[in-house]
N, C-alpha and C positions, 0 to 999 in steps of 0.2 A: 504494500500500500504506500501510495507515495505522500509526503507528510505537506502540509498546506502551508505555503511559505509566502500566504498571501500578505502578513503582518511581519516581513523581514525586513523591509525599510520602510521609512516614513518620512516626508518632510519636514524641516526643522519646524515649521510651523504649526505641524500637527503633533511634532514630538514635547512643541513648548506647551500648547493647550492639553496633553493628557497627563503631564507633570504641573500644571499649575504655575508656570514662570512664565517669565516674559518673553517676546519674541527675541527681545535685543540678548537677555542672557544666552539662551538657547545656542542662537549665535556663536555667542563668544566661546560656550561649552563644546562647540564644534572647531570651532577657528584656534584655540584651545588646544586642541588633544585631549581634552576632558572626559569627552564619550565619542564611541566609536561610529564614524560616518563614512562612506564612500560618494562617486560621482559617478553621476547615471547621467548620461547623456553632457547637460550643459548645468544639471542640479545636483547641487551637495544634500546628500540625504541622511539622515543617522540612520547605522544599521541595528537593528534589535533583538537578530539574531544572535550579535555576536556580544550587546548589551545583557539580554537574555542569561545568554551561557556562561559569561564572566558572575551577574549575579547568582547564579544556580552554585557557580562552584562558592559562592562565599564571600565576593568581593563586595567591600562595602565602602570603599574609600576612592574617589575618582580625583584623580591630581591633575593639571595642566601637564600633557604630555605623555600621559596613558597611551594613547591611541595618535598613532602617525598619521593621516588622513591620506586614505589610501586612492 
């Protein structure tokens, strides 16, 4: 069964409004290294698969420079 990878990225805009921050922080948390995003096309998107799985294993602490922006 193939697993539904419909919710692996999101725009930073929709990643700010289901955390409750701002657009501008969001931003900066991406621009950052803070949480992990890629580029899809011409848009920088957070990925939340790999947000997902870092907090699964335990991660609780997200720093400026975590995530290289790939």
């Amino acid at each position: 069964m193939k697993k539904d990878t419909a919710l692996d990225l999101c725009s930073v805009k929709t990643f700010a409004e289901m955390s409750g921050i701002s657009i501008e922080e969001a931003i900066d948390w991406v621009d950052t290294g803070m949480i992990p995003s890629m580029k899809l096309a011409d848009f920088r998107m957070v990925n939340l698969a790999r947000l997902r799985e870092d907090l699964l294993k335990g991660k609780d602490v997200f720093a400026e420079g975590d995530y290289k922006n790939v």
